[in-house]
C-alpha positions in Angstrom: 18.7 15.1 11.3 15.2 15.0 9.4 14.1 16.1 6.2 10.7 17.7 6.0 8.9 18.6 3.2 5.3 20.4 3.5 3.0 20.6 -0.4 6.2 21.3 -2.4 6.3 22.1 -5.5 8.6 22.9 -8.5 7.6 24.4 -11.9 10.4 25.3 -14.0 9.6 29.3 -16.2 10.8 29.3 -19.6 9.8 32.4 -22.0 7.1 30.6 -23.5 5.6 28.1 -21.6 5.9 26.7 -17.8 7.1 23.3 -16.7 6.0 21.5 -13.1 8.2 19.1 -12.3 6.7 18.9 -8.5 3.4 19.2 -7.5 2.1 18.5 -3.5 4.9 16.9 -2.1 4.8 16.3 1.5 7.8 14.1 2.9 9.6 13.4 5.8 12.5 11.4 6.6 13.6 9.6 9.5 16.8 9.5 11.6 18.8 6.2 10.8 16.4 5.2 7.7 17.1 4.6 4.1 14.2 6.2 2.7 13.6 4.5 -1.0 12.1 7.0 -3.7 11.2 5.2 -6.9 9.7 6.2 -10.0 9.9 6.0 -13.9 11.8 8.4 -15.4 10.9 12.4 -15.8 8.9 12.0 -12.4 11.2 14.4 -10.9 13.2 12.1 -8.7 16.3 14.1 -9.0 14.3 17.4 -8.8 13.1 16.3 -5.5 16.5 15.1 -4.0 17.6 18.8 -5.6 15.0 20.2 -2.9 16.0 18.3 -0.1 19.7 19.2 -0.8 19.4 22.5 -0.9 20.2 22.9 -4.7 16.9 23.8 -5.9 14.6 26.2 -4.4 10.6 25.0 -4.4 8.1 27.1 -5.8 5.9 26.5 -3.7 6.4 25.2 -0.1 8.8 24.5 2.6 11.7 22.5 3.1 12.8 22.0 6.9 15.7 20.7 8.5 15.3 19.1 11.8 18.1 18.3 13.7 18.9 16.2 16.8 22.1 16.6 19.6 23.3 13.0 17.8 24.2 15.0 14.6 27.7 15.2 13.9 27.7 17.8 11.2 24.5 19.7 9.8 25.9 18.3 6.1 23.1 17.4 3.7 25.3 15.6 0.8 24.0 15.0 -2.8 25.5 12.1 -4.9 24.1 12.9 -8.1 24.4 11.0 -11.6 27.4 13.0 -12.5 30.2 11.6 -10.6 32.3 15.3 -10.3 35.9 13.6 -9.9 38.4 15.9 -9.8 40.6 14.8 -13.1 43.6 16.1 -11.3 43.4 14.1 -8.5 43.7 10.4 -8.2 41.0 8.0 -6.6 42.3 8.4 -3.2 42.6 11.9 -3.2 39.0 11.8 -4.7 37.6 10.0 -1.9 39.3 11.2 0.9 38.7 15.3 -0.6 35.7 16.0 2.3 38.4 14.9 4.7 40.7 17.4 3.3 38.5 20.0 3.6 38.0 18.9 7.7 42.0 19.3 8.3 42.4 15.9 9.0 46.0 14.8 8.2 46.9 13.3 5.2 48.0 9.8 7.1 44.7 9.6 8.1 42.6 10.6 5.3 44.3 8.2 3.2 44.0 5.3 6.0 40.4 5.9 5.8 39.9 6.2 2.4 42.2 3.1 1.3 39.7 1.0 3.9 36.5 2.1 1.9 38.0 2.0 -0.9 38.8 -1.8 -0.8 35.4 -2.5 0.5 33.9 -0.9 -3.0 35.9 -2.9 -5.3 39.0 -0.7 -5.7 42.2 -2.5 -3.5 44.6 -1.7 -5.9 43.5 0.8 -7.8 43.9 3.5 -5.5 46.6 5.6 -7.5 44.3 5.2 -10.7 43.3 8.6 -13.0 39.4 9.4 -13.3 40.0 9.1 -17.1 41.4 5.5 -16.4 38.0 4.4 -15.2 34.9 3.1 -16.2 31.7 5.3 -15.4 30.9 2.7 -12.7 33.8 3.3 -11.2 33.7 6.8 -11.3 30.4 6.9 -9.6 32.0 4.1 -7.0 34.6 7.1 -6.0 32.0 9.6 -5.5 30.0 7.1 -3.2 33.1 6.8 -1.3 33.6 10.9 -1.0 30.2 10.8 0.7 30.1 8.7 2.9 33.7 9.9 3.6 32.4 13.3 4.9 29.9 11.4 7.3 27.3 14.2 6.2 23.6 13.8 8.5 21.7 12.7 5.6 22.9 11.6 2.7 20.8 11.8 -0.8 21.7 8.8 -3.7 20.8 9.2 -7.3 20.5 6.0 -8.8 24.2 5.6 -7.8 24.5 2.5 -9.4 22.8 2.6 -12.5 25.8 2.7 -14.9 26.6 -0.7 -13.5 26.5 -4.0 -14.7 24.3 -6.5 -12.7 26.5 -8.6 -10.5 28.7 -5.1 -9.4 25.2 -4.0 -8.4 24.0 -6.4 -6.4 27.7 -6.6 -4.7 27.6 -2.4 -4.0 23.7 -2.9 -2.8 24.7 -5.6 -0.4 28.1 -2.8 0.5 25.6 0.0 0.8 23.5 -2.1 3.1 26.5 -2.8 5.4 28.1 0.7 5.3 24.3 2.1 6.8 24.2 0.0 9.3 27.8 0.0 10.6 27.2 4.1 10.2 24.1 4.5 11.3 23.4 6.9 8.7 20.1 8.6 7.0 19.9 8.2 3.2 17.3 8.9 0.9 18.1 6.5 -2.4 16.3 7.3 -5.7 15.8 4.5 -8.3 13.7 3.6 -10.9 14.4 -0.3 -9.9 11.4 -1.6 -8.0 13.4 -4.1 -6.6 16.3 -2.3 -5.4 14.0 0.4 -3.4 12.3 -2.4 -1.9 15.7 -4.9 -0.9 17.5 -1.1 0.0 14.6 0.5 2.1 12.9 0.5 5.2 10.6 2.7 3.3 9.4 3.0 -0.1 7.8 5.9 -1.4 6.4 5.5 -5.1 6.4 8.9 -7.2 4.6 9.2 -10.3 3.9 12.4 -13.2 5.0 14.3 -14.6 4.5 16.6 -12.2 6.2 14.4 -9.5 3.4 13.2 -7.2 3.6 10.7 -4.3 1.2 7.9 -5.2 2.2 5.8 -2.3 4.1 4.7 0.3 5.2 1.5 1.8 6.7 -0.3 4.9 9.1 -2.8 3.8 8.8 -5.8 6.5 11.5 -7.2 5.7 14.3 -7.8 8.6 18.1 -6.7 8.0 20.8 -7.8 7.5 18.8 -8.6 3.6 20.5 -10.7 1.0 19.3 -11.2 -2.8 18.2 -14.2 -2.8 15.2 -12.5 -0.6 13.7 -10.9 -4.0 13.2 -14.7 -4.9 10.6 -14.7 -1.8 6.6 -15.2 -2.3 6.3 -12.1 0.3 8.9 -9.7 -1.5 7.3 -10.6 -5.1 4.2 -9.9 -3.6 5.1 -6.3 -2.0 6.6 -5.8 -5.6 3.8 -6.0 -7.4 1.9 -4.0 -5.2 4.2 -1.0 -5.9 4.4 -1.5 -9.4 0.5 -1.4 -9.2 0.6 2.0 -7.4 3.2 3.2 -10.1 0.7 2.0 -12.6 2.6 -0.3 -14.3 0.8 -3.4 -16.1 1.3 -6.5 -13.9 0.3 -9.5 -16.2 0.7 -13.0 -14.6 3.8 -14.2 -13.8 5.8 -10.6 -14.6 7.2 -10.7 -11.1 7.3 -14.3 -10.9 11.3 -14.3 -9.7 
């Protein structure tokens, strides 16, 4: 499945005055990509992944789903910033919820979700409460529920961000496995240069408010990617030129590694 977006916009009507989040945004994704979307905050990066999931209509226009005889399912999934655990059901059943829903049997869904579970940091922990974890963890959960449900595309909020920096980098390198292994589409917001560019095979760089594409990049960079590529005169180089789009100050030795 593709994503198409044609000059959308968003502006938000309040009784005294009118907010645009989006303004001109024309976007399309690509089967088997993960599509990078960074920006500072209040750009309307989760505004835009609203559009493209079908949470938020545009006010101006059109959103288009595109979809090809490999598609499984014609799921667009949204992992937003809040988690949305069930607090009555434990981590497994968390996870392994989608599955539920699909009527596969409860040996199965819980085979499944115990394997991707372990691979995200939680062998172990399976049985645990929502209220027994920390917000990283919670967010780890919902990741799993998503890819879980093997939706066509799947949209990322800054899924990571309430995580400390070595979990990070482990759950980027996870997330860059679990793509390739699935084959899946993903759009991945963040307002880390460096993740969009070590995550992406695109980068698309979106400034405002209102939430404008600036620019958009190629990332050359051949999988499978490790960290210690961000230490690399090319990468630092393709950094600074997005954080030049962005308009960010880039002072000698900033991005120096």
């Amino acid at each position: 499945m593709q994503l198409l977006c044609k000059n959308v916009g968003v502006a938000f009507r309040g009784p005294t005055r009118t907010v645009c989040a989006l303004k001109g945004i024309t976007l399309e994704t690509h089967e088997n990509e993960l599509l990078s979307i960074v920006g500072p905050s209040g750009c309307g990066k989760t505004t835009l992944l609203r559009v493209l999931a079908g949470i938020q209509p545009p006010t101006e226009g059109t959103v288009e789903k595109i979809t090809s005889p490999s598609d499984r399912n014609g799921d667009v999934l949204l992992v937003s910033q809040e988690y949305n655990l069930f607090p009555w059901m434990n981590v497994i059943d968390n996870a392994a919820f989608g599955l539920r829903l699909r009527g596969v049997p409860a040996s199965e869904r819980e085979a499944q979700a115990k394997r991707l579970l372990s691979r995200l940091g939680f062998e172990g922990r399976e049985k645990a409460w929502p209220h027994e974890l920390s917000l990283g963890m919670k967010q780890r959960v919902a990741v799993a529920r998503c890819f879980l449900c093997d939706p066509a595309v799947m949209l990322m909020d800054e899924p990571f961000a309430a995580l400390d920096c070595l979990r990070r980098l482990e759950l980027q390198q996870e997330l860059l496995k679990l793509c390739e292994e699935s084959h899946k589409t993903v759009v991945f917001v963040t307002h880390d240069i460096e993740e969009a560019l070590l995550l992406g095979d695109r980068v698309v760089a979106l400034s405002g408010p209102p939430g404008r594409i600036v620019a958009e990049f190629r990332v050359p960079f051949a999988r499978p990617r490790f960290t210690d590529l961000t230490f690399t005169t090319e990468f630092i180089a393709l950094k600074r030129r997005v954080a030049g789009a962005l308009g960010m100050p880039s002072p000698k030795g900033v991005f120096a590694g």
